[in-house]
C-alpha positions, 0 to 999 in steps of 0.5 A, spaced: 260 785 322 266 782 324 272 781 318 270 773 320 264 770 319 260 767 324 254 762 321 250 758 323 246 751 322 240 751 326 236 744 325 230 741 328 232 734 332 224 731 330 228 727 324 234 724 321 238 729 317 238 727 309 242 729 303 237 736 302 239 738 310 247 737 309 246 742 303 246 749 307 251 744 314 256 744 309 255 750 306 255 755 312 262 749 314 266 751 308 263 758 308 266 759 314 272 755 314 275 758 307 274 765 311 276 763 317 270 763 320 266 759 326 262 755 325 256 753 331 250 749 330 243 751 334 239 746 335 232 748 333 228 744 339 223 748 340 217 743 338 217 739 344 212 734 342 217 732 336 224 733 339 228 727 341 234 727 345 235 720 339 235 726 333 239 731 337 245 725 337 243 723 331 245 730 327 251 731 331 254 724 328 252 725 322 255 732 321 262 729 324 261 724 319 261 729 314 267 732 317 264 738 321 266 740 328 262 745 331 265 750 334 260 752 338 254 748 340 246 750 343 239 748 344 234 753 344 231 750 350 236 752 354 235 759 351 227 760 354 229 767 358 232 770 353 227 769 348 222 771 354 225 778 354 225 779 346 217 777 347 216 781 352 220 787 348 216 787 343 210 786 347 212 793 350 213 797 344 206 795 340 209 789 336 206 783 339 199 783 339 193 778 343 189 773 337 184 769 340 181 767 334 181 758 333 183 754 327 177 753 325 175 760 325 180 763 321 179 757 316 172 760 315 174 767 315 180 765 310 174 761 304 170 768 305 176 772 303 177 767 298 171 767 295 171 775 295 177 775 290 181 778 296 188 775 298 187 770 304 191 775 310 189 775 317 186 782 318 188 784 324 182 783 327 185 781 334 187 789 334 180 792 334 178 789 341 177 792 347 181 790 354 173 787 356 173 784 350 179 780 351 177 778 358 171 776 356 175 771 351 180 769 357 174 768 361 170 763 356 177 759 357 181 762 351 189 763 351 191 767 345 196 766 341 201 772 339 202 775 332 207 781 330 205 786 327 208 788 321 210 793 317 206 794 310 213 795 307 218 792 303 223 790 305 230 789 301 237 785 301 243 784 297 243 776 297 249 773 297 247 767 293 240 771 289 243 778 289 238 784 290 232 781 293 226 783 297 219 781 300 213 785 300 210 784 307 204 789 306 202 782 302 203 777 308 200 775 314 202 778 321 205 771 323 204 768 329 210 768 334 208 764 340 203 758 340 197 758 346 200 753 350 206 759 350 211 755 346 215 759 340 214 758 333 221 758 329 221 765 328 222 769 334 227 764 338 231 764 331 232 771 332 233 772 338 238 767 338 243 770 331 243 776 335 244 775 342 250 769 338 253 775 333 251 771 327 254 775 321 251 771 315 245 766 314 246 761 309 240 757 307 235 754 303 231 759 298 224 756 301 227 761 308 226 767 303 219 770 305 221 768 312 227 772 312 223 778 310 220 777 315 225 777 320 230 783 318 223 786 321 223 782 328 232 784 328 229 791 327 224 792 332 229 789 336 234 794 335 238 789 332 244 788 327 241 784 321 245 779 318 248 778 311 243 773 308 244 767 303 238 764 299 241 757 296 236 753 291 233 746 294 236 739 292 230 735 289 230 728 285 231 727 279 223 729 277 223 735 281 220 732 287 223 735 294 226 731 300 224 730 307 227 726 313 222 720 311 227 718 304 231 714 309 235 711 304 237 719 302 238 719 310 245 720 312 245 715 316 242 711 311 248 713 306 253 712 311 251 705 312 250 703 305 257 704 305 258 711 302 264 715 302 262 723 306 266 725 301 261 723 296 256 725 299 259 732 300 261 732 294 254 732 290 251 735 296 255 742 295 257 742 288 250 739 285 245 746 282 252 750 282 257 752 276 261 747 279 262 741 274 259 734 280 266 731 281 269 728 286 273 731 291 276 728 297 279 734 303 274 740 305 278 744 305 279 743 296 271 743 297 271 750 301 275 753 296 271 750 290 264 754 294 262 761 291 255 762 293 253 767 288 256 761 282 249 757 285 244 756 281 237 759 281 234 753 278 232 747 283 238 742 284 236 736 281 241 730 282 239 722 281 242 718 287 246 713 283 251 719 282 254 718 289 256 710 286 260 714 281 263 719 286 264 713 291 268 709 286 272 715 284 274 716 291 275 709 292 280 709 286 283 714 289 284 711 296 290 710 299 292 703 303 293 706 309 286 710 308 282 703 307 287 698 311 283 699 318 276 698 314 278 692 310 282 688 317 274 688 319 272 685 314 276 679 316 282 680 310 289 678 313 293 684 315 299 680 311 295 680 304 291 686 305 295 691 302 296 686 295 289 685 295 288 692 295 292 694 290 289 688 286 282 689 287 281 697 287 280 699 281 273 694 280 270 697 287 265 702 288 265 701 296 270 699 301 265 694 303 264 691 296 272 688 298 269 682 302 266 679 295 273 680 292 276 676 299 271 671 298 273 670 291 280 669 292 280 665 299 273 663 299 268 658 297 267 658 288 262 655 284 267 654 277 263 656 271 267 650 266 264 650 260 268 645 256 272 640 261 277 640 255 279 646 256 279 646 263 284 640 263 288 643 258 289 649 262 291 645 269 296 641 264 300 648 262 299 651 270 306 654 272 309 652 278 309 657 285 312 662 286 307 666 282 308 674 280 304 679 276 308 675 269 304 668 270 298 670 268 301 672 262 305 666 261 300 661 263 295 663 257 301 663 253 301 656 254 294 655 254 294 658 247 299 653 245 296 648 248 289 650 245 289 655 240 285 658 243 286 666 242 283 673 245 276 671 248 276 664 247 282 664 251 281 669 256 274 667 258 274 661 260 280 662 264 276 668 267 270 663 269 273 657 272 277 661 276 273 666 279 266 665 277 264 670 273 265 674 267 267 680 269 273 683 275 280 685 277 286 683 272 288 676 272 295 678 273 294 681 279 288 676 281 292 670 279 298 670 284 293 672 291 288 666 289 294 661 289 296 655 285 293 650 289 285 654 289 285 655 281 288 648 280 282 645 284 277 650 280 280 647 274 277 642 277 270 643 278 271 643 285 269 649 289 
């Protein structure tokens, strides 16, 4: 093994990534980056049925707007021949054997080994036919499937995330490498691939685990080096229910245009099920240094969706000016306000879209909420002359206590109300000198 890692993510382009897939992109990203390592993402487009070029796109936005660049990049179409070659290797050395049973015959063979109390593995019959019988097969318009022949042993590693592990495969079936129509299963390519790249470590989900035994056997039938292995636990909701590319608005792509930071989003798909408290944090590099893969937990990675509104707003609080201004020109704020309007409005945001909102309260249309035109009356009388500061709210409700003897809430709401209509928002200090004397007159008013 190199002293720098090489990892890989290898995805299936047949859906939009989701927050449970962006788990094991950015655990292998920031694994990679605290090492110095490279990181290479592998399409896994072998389902050419279900492949399409709209997901291989859509995964590689999705991971630049997580902040991940590869460093390298693959499909395993392009790779067909060297796949080819390991298959036929392992023809050759005994590994790789004909089957020719269908579905429906290995279902019924299944229920009858059920029924007899013995665990439902393929019993190698394909094994025991004769070279005439599986011509005669071919000849009735039968194409085998191809199986590898495991190795009734157990097989053990020292798991980067589990600690020792292991799998007996003398309790599994021979697993089925290549379809009848000749197209590969997962396994077989995946292998080939991490050993041909030189992948030295392999982090993914814990449901990879029996996969894995699998797989060292297939690196070492190959005569190949086997990688260092790490089994993460899986995201589920809240109720333990596990994700799938149908949850669209857990779809990075939905997240991304629900208006939510990628540092929210990495931020509770990394630190989630781990010893690390959820917090925000904003670079990758202080998120890779905040990843220790023996620290994650073996218990599922419950989060609740609404958890990313906490960690949003704490990035946006956080948010410098120059970070916000381009996203808040788009939405039509005066470049000449924008940064006062921000400095105002900041705290009370939880997306940088929310903004628009606080614009349309400030230079927008109003409905004034005014409860006692009395009062209202009284409060335009006292209304200081231009210029305004961050002192004149101070100094206006001063004098409309005066005026009134209105105090504490019985002053502060009904001002509140007839200026922005609404109970809630930024501080009028700051708020009172962006809206202008001429707009929180007319709304005194009652006029919009």
């Amino acid at each position: 093994m190199t002293s720098a890692p090489l990892v890989r993510f290898a995805p299936s382009p047949t859906g939009f990534l989701h927050i449970g897939n962006a788990r094991p992109a950015l655990l292998n990203a920031l694994f990679a980056r605290a090492r110095g390592g490279r990181f290479l993402l592998r399409l896994d487009d072998t389902d050419r049925e279900r492949s399409t070029e709209e997901f291989a796109k859509a995964i590689e936005e999705d991971l630049a707007w997580l902040g991940i660049v590869p460093d390298l990049f693959v499909r395993q179409s392009d790779r067909s021949a060297i796949h080819d070659a390991a298959a036929e290797r392992l023809k050759a050395a005994g590994r790789l054997y004909p089957c020719y049973e269908t579905q429906e015959e290995l279902e019924r063979r299944r229920r009858r080994q059920l029924g007899r109390g013995q665990p439902p593995i393929y019993d190698r019959a394909a094994l025991g036919l004769s070279d005439d019988e599986r011509a005669a097969l071919e000849a009735e318009g039968r194409t085998p499937h191809w199986r590898f022949k495991l190795d009734a042993r157990t097989v053990a590693w020292d798991d980067l995330v589990r600690g020792p592990a292991h799998v007996d495969c003398a309790s599994l079936s021979d697993p089925v490498l290549i379809r009848a129509d000749g197209s590969y299963l997962y396994t077989l390519p995946s292998v080939v691939d991490d050993a041909e790249m030189g992948i030295t470590h392999v982090i993914r989900g814990e449901d990879h685990v029996t996969n894995t035994g699998v797989q060292v056997q297939i690196f070492e039938a190959l005569d190949q080096p086997v990688p260092i292995f790490g089994h993460h636990n899986l995201l589920t909701t809240a109720d333990g229910e596990g994700l799938s590319k149908r949850l669209g608005h857990l779809s990075l792509r939905g997240l991304r245009e629900a208006g939510y930071e990628p540092g929210a989003v990495r931020s509770l798909a990394v630190l989630t099920g781990s010893a690390e408290a959820v917090r925000a944090v904003p670079g990758l590099d202080d998120l890779a240094a905040l990843v220790d893969l023996s620290h994650i937990s073996r218990a599922p990675a419950k989060f609740d969706p609404q958890e990313l509104d906490g960690l949003n707003a704490r990035l946006i609080h956080a948010m410098p000016y120059d970070e916000a201004r381009e996203r808040l020109l788009a939405l039509g704020i005066p470049e000449a306000r924008a940064e006062a309007f921000w400095t105002v409005i900041q705290p009370n945001l939880t997306k940088v879209g929310d903004a628009a909102e606080w614009w349309r309260i400030v230079a927008g249309q109003v409905t004034p909420v005014i409860a006692d035109a009395g009062f209202a009356a009284a409060a335009l009388d006292v209304l200081p002359p231009e210029p305004w500061d961050g002192q004149t709210w101070k100094a206006w409700t001063n004098a409309v206590k005066e005026r009134t003897g209105a105090k504490g809430k019985a002053l502060f709401m009904p001002l509140r109300l007839a200026v922005t209509g609404l109970e809630h928002g930024p501080d009028l200090s700051g708020l009172l000198p962006l809206i202008g004397r001429d707009i929180v007159a007319a709304r005194l008013g009652g006029r919009d």
